[in-house]
NUFIFI-342662 format. One record per residue (C-alpha): residue number from 0; x, y, z. Coordinates in steps of 0.1 Angstrom, whole numbers, plus 5000, padded with zeros to 4 digits. Last residue first. Layout:
# NUFIFI-342662
     n     xx     yy     zz
   NUM      X      Y      Z
...
This chain:
# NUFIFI-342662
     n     xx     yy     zz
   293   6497   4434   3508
   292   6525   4416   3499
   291   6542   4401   3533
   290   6530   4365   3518
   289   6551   4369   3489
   288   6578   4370   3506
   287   6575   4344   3530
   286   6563   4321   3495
   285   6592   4332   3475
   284   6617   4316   3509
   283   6598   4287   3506
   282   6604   4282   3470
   281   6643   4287   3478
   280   6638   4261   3507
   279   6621   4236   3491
   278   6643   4242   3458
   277   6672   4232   3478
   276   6656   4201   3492
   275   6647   4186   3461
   274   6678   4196   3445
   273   6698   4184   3476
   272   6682   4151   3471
   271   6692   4144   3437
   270   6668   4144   3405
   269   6684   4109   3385
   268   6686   4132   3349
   267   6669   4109   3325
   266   6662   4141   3302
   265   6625   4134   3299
   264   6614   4117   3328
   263   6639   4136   3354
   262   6639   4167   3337
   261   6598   4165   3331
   260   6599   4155   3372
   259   6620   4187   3377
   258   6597   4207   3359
   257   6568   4204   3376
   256   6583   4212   3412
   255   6599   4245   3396
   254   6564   4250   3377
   253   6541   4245   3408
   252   6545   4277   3426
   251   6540   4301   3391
   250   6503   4293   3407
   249   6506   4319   3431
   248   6507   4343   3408
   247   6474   4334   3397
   246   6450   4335   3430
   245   6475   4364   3444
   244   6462   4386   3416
   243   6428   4389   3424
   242   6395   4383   3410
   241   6416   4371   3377
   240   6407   4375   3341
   239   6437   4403   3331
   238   6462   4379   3350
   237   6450   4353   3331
   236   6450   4370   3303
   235   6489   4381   3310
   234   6495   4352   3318
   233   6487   4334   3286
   232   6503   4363   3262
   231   6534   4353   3281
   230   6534   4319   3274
   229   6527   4325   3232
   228   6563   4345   3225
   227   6591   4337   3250
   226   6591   4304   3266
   225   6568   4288   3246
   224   6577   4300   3211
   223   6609   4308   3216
   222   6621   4272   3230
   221   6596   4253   3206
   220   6613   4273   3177
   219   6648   4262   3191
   218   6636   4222   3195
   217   6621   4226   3159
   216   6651   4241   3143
   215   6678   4215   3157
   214   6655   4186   3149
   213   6650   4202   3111
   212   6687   4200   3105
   211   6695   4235   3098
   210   6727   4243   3118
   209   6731   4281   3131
   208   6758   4302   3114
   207   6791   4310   3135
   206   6795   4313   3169
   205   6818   4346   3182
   204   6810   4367   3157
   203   6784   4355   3136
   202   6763   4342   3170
   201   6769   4385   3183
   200   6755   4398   3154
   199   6727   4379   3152
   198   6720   4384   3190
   197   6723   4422   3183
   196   6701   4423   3151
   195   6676   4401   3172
   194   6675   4421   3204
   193   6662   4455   3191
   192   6631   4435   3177
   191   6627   4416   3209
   190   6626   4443   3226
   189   6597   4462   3204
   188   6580   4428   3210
   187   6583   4430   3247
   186   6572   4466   3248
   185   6537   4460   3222
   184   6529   4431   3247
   183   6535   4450   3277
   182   6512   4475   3267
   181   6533   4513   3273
   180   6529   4526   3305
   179   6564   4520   3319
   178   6574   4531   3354
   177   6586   4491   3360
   176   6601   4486   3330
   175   6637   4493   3343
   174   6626   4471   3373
   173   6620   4445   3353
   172   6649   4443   3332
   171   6673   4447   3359
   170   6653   4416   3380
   169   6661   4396   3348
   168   6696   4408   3344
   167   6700   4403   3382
   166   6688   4365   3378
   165   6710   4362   3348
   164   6740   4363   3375
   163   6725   4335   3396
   162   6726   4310   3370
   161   6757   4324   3351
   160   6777   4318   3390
   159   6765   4283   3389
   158   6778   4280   3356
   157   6809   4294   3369
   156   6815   4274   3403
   155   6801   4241   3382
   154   6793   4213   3410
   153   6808   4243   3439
   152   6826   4226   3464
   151   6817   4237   3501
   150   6827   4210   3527
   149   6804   4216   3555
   148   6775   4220   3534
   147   6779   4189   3509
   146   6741   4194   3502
   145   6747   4188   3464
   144   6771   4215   3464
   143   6750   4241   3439
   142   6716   4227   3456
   141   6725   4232   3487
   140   6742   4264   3487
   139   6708   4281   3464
   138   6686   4266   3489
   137   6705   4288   3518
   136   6702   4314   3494
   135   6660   4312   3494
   134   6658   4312   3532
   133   6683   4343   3539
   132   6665   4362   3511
   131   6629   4350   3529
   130   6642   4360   3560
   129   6653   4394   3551
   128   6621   4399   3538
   127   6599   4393   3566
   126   6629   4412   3586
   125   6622   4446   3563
   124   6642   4457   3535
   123   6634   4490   3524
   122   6630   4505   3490
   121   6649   4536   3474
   120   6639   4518   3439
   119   6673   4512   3425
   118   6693   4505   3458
   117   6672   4486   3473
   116   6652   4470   3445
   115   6678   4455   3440
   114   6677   4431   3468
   113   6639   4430   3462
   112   6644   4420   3421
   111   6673   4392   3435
   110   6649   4376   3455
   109   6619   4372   3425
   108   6651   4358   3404
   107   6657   4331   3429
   106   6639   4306   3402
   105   6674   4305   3377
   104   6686   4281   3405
   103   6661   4266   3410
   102   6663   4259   3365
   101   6702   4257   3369
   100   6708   4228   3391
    99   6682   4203   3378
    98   6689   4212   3342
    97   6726   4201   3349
    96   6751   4226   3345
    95   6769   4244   3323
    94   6749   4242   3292
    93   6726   4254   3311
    92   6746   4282   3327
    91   6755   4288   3289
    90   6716   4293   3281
    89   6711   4319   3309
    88   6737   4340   3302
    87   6734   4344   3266
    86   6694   4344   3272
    85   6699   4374   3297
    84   6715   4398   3278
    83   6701   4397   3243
    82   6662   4390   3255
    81   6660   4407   3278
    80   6686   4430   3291
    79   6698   4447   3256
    78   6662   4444   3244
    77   6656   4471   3276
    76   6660   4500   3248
    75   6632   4490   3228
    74   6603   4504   3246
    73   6631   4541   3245
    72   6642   4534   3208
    71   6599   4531   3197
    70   6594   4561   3218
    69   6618   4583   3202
    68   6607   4570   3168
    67   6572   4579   3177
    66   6543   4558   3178
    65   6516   4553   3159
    64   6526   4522   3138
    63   6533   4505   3168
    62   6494   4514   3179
    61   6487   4499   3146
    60   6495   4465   3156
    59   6474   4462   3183
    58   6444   4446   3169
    57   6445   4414   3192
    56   6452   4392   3162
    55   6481   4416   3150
    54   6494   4417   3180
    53   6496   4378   3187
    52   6509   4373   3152
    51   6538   4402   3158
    50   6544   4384   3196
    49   6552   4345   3176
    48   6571   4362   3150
    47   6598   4378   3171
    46   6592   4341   3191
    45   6608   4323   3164
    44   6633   4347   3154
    43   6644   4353   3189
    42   6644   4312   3194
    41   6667   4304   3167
    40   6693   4333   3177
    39   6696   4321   3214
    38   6697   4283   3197
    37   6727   4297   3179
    36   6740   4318   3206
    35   6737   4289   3235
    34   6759   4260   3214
    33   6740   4235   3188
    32   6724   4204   3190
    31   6728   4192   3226
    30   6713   4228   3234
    29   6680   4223   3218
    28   6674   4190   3246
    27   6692   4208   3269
    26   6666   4242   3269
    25   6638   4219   3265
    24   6642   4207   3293
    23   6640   4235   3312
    22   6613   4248   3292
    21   6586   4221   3299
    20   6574   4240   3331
    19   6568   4272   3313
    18   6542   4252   3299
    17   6525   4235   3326
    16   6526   4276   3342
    15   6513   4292   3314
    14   6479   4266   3309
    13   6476   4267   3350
    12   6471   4305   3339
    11   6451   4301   3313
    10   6430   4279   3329
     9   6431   4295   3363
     8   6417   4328   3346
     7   6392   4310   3328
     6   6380   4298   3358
     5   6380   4334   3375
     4   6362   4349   3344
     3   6332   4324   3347
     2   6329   4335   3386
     1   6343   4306   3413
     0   6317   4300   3441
């Protein structure tokens, strides 16, 4: 039988994953009314905000107080990665490509952290692994040429490219953070503080100032607020609750499948085969490796 904690657990983290599963489309709904820097911009302000209310309700706003400049610099160093980095890329391969193209695509991120983990972390690849790269890249081909195998033609050969390419700023970010001891929380909101100037500066340069219409604004602050301020204080409780991690991560599972029937009944997108079939195999290939976890 379940313990009280381990309920709670699978709430919050069933909570996370229904919500991370509405971000694809939201990501082209804010996107058809301004360009990736503006809504990029939007939803850094919004979700700045969103982690300063969630520390100062869980009482760990003076521990930012208390640290020291040369710590603050060194939380907020990977803010070039995540969110500055990663959300320009991200967003244009969106606007790129259809939402059911870019969000499996997006998903092979686990992959891409034990590729590099190679090189970056001195580990080794064993044939459980190698299987589960192989498995998850052969979903990527299907889906990026609609299962036209024998005839390869990229959909978008550069959006699909930003897809794949803001999975190794995402697996960069991690593993940078990986010998950190400092509360997620308190490091994600130092990042997002270094990220905002640089996004800012970046949408005046090359953008220009965000639109106002309220539609615009409220499909940007829904962006920031639940895919990068209130979600993650979710899993990390849940991940706090849990008996073991396994019974939560395994959850994530679900969002890829989940999201493409919100793309499907929110954006009208008509979900092709080869997405269906891709994501099979690129989920598959997440499940072999997770399975070799001890």
């Amino acid at each position: 039988m379940e313990s009280k904690d381990q309920k709670k657990a699978y709430i919050y983290g069933l909570a996370a994953v229904l919500i991370w599963s509405t971000v694809a489309s939201a990501f082209k709904i804010a996107l058809s009314y301004m360009d990736p820097l503006q809504l990029l911009f939007y939803a850094v302000v919004f979700s700045t905000l969103t982690l300063l209310i969630l520390l100062i309700v869980q009482g760990k706003i003076g521990q930012v107080a208390q640290m020291s400049m040369p710590n603050i610099l060194k939380c907020a160093l990977p803010g070039i990665l995540n969110p500055f980095l990663y959300y320009i890329v991200l967003f244009k391969a969106y606007d790129l490509l259809p939402a059911q193209e870019a969000q499996p695509l997006n998903y092979t991120w686990a992959i891409t952290l034990s590729l590099l983990s190679i090189p970056l972390l001195g580990q080794k690849l064993n044939a459980r692994e190698f299987i589960a790269i192989f498995t998850s890249y052969l979903g990527v081909v299907v889906i990026s040429t609609h299962g036209n195998l024998l005839d390869i033609q990229f959909s978008n050969g550069f959006g699909v490219f930003l897809a794949l390419f803001s999975t190794i700023i995402w697996a960069l970010y991690w593993i940078y953070n990986t010998k950190s001891k400092t509360d997620p929380l308190i490091e994600l909101f130092l990042n997002f503080c270094l990220g905002l100037p640089l996004v800012t500066i970046a949408m005046l340069i090359f953008s220009g100032p965000p639109p106002f219409e309220l539609p615009a604004v409220l499909s940007a602050a829904y962006v920031g607020l639940f895919e990068m301020g209130i979600t993650f204080a979710l899993w990390l409780k849940a991940l706090k609750l849990t008996e073991k991690t396994a019974k939560i991560s395994n959850l994530i599972f679900l969002s890829p499948f989940l999201s493409l029937i919100l793309i499907h009944f929110i954006l009208g997108e008509e979900i092709l085969p080869s997405t269906l079939v891709g994501l099979l195999f690129i989920v598959g290939g997440n499940i072999i490796q997770q399975t070799g976890k001890k």
